[in-house]
N, C-alpha and C positions, 0 to 999 in steps of 0.2 A: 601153551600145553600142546603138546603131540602125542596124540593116542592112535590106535588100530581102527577102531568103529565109526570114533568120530571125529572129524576136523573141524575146531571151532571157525578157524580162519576163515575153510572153507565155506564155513553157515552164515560168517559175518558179511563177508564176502558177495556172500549170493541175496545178502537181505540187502544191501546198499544196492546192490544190483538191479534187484527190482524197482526197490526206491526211485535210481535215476529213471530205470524206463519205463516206471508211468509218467516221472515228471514228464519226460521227453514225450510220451506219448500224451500228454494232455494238451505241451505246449503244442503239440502240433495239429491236435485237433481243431484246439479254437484258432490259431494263425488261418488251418483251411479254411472254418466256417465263416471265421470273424467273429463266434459268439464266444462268451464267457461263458454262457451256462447252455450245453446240449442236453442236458438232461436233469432230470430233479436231482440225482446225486450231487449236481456239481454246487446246489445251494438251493435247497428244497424251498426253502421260506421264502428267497426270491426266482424262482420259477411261480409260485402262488401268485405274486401280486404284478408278477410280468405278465402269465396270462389274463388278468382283469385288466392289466395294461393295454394288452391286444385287444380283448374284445370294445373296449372303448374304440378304441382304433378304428380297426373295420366297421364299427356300428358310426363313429364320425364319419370314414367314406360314403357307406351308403348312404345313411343322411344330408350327406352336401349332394350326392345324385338324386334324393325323393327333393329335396329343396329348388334343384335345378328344375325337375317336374313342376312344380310349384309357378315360378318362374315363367316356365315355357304355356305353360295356361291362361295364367292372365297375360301374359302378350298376345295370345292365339285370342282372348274376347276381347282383349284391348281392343288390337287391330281392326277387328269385323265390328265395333262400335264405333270404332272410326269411321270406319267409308258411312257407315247407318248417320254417322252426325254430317257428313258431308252430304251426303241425299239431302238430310230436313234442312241446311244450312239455303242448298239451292230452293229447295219446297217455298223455305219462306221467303225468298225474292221472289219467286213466282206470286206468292200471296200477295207479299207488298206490292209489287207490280198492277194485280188482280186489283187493287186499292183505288186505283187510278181512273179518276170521273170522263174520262179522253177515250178510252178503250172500248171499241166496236165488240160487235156481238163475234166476231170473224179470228179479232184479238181473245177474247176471253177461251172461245174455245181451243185456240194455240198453246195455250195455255194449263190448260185443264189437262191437255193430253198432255205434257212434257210431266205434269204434275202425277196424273196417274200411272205414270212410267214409275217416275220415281218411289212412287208408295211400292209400287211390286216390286220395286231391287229393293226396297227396306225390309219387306215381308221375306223376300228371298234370302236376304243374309243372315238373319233372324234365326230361319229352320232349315240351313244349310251348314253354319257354325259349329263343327265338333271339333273335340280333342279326344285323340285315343277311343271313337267314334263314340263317345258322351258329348248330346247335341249342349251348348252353352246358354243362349240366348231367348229358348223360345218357349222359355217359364218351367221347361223339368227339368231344370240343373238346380237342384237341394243346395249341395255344401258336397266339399270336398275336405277332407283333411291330410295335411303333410304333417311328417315328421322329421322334427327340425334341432332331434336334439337324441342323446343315444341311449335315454330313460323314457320308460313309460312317461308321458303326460308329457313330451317335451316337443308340442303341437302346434300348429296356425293353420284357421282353417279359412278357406274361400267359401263366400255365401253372396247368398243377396245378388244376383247377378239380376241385371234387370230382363225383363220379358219383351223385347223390341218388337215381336210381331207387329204388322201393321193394325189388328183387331185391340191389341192392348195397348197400344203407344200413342198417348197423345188423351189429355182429356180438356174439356172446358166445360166451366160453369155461369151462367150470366143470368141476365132477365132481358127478357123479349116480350117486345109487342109491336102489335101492327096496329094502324089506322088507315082505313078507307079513307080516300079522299077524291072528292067530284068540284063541279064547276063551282057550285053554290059555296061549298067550305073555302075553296079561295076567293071566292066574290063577298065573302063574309069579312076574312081575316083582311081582303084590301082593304074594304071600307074601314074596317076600324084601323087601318093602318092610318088613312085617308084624315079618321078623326082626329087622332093624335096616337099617342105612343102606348106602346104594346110591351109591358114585361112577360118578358117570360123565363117562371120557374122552374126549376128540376130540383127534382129529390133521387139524392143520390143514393146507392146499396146504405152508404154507413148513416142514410136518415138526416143528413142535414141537405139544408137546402140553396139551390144556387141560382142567383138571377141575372139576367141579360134584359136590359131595356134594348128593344124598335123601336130608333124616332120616327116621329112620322113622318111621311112620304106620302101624297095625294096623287104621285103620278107614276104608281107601281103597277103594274098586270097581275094576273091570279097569280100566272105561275111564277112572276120574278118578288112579289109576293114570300110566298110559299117557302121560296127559295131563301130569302132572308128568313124566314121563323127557323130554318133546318140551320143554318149559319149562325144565329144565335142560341142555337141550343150549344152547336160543335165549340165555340169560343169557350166553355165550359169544361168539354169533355175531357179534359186531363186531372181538373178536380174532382169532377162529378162522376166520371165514368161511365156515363150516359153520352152516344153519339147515336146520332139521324141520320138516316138515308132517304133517299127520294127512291121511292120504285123508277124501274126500267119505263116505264109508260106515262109517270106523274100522278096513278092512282093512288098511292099510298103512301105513307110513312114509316118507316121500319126503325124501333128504339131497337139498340143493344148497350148493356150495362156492362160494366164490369163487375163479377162480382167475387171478393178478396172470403178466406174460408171466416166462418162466424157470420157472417151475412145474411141478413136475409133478403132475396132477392125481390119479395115484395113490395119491401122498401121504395122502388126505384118508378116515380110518376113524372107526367111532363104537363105542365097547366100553362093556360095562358090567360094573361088578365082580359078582359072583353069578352073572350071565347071558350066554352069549353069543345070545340071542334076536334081539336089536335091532341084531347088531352089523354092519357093511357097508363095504365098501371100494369108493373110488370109482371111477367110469370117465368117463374123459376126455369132453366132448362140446364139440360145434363146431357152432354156429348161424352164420347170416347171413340178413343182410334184415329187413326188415317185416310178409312177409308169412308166415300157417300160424302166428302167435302166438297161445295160448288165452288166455281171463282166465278159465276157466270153473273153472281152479283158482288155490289160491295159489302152489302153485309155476310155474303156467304166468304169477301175475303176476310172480314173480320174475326169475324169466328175460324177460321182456319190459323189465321196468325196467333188463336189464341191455343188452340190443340197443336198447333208446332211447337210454340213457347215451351208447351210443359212437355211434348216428349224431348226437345234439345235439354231441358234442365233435367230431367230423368235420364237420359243418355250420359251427360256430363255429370252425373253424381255418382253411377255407375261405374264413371271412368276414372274418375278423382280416387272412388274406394279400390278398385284394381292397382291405379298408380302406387298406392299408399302402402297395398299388400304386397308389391313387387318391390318397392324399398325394405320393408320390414323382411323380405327373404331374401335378398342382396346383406342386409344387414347379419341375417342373419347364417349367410354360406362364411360372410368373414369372421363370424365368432366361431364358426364350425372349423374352419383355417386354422386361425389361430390356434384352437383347444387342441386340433388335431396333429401340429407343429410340437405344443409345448407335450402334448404324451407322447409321440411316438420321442423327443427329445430325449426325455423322464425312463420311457422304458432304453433307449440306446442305452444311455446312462448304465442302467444297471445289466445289462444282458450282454449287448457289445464287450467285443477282447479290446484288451489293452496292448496295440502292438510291438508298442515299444517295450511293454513290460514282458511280453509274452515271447518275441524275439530274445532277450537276455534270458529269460527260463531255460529258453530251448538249446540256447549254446551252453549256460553251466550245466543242463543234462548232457549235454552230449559229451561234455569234456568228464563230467562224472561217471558217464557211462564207458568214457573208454577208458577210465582208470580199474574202473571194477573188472574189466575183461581181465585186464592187466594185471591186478592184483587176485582177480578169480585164476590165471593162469600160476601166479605165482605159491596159492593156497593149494592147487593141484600135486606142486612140487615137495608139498614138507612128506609126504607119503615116504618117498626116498630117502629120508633123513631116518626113517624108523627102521628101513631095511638096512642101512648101516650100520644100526646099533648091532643088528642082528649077525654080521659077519662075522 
């Protein structure tokens, strides 16, 4: 139909026209951006669940960098619990050394001092140990919590670090006693050595009892004596946990027990048949720390081997729990990986252009767009077909 007012052709015309050039112009948008969807127009329902998409996204980013955090913490106390367990490692060769019946009063205090060196680099790493200037080590570090996942509650938290100060590190519990000893007690114990034979009993922390027979010997001295009664208590002391010392001078006797927790340190006496000279019941005692340990005796090594013991097992439980929480956040950066691989996959998927498909859109626009020029040129013409009629 050819009318005056209106050209249908031309309307047709102009509406395909537009047609191609949004195609053309969409194709071309997403080819620039690479997205399928710029805008909620282009697929409002999935614009919705792309953006929840994202925010997982970036909320898995951050979380694998609060995880790294995580991470870089327990290495920073790992580390400073390490050199702290190489101190006590050397401490207690020092001790054991200190152990040693051969060592001059010259030797023990070489000793002492290398020892109380080492307690002030244990105490110094202690209260010099931060992170992100939160000191670690030296009993006010609570708990920390990371975020290890992109939901509330999706947490692991570091605690329990131990308190290494040299004031808290290191305890022992035993039973001790002394006995005075003069001429007469070993003039006592020869002879009845001299008579014949000499048991002697110990009662151990756990209450039972352990004995060593003295044969007899009529041609012993006080002191070489003496010296056997302490040697047959010691033949004992790995069951009993009761060992003898000889004072520095030969006045005295020095029990220390061992004592296991549930104990009572009571428990722990040393009798001997003939004589009650030697004989002693223990009393409870309770050390803590590093510091005020002697080597200057051997019982004072003892008891030091026993407060190393427990701060190198308190170091090393502290360490084992760090090791443990630095795999479960290694564990847990490659769930964060992964998760974060398969959405940002999931949202490509849906958001991402199809280039190949979006490439052929753009050429049947463009081909459709230049037929409509062409055919809008030719809808222009029917005008002249009406001024014909008109001649």
């Amino acid at each position: 139909m050819t009318g005056i007012n209106t050209s249908t052709l031309a309307l047709f015309s102009q509406s395909n026209l537009y047609k191609s050039s949004h195609l053309l112009s969409t194709a071309m948008q997403r080819l620039s951006s690479g997205m399928r969807i710029n805008s909620a127009r282009d697929d409002a329902a999935g614009m919705s669940i792309a953006e929840r998409f994202l925010g997982n996204i970036r909320g898995l980013s951050q979380v694998a960098r609060d995880t790294s955090d995580g991470i870089s913490l327990a290495q920073t106390a790992d580390g400073a619990l390490s050199k702290t367990s190489d101190s006590l490692q050397r401490m207690r060769e020092l001790a054991v050394q200190a152990g040693n019946g051969t060592l001059n009063s010259a030797d023990r205090q070489a000793l002492q001092k290398e020892f109380d060196q080492l307690t002030g680099e244990v105490d110094r790493v202690a209260k010099t140990t931060r992170f992100n200037g939160q000191k670690l080590l030296d009993g006010s570090f609570g708990a920390a919590t990371f975020q290890v996942g992109p939901r509330a509650g999706d947490s692991v938290t570091v605690g329990g670090m131990a308190n290494t100060q040299a004031d808290a590190l290191g305890q022992s519990t035993y039973a001790s006693a002394t006995v005075a000893v003069d001429d007469a007690k070993k003039s006592h114990l020869q002879a009845d050595l001299a008579a014949g034979d000499v048991t002697v009993t110990v009662t151990g922390a756990d209450g039972k009892n352990y004995s060593t027979v003295m044969q007899q010997d009529s041609e012993l001295t006080g002191d070489e004596a003496l010296g056997k009664f302490v040697q047959a208590i010691n033949k004992n002391s790995e069951a009993s946990g009761v060992t003898a010392f000889v004072g520095e001078d030969g006045s005295s006797i020095e029990y220390r027990a061992t004592v296991d927790p549930g104990q009572d340190p009571a428990n722990v006496a040393v009798a001997a048949s003939g004589s009650n000279d030697f004989a002693a019941q223990g009393q409870a005692r309770q050390t803590q720390g590093l510091r005020g340990m002697d080597l200057s005796t051997q019982s004072g090594a003892w008891e030091a081997l026993q407060r190393i013991d427990s701060a190198i097992d308190k170091v090393s439980s502290s360490r084992a729990s760090l090791g443990a929480v630095q795999n479960r956040f290694e564990t847990a950066i490659q769930n964060i990986d992964i998760a974060h691989e398969n959405t940002s996959a999931a949202r490509g998927r849906m958001v991402d252009a199809d280039l190949a498909k979006e490439i052929s859109n753009q050429s049947r626009a463009m081909i459709l767009q230049h037929m409509g020029f062409a055919m809008q040129a030719q809808a222009n013409q029917s005008g002249r077909w009406t001024l014909a009629l008109l001649r």
